[in-house]
C-alpha positions in Angstrom: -26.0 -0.1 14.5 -25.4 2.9 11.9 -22.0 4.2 11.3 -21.2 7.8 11.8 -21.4 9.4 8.2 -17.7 10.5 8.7 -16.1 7.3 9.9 -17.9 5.7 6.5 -16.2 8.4 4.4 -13.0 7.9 6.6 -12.7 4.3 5.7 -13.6 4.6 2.2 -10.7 6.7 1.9 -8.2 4.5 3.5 -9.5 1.4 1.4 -8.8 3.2 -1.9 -5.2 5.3 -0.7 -4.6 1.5 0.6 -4.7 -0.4 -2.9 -3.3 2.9 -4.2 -0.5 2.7 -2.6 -0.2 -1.8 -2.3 -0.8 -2.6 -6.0 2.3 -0.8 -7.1 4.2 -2.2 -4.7 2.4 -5.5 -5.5 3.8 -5.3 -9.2 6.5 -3.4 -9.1 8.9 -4.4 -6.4 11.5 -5.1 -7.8 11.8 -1.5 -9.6 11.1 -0.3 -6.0 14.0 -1.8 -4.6 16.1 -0.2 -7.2 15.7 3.2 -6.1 17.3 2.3 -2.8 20.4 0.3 -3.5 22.1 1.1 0.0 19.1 -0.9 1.5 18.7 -4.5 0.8 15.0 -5.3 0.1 13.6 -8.8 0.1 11.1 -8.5 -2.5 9.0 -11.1 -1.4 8.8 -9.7 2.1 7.6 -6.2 0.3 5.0 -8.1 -1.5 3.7 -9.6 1.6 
C-alpha cells in the first residue's frame, strides 16, 4: 500500500518537531522546572 505523499511529509515533520521538542526536556528538566516554581514538577515524570 503507498502512502499519500502528504501524510509522508506530515509525519516526517512530527518525528523531527517531536525529538525537537523531547530531547530538551529529556536533558534538561530540571532547568525546566525552574521556570515554574508555583508548579511542582516531578522530574522524572517529565522525563517519561
Amino acid at each position: 500500500m503507498k502512502v499519500p505523499t502528504m501524510l509522508r511529509k506530515w509525519l516526517v515533520f512530527h518525528f523531527y518537531f517531536d525529538y525537537a521538542v523531547a530531547i530538551p526536556i529529556f536533558f534538561g528538566a530540571e532547568q525546566i522546572a525552574l521556570y515554574f516554581p508555583e508548579y511542582p514538577l516531578d522530574t522524572v515524570a517529565l522525563k517519561l
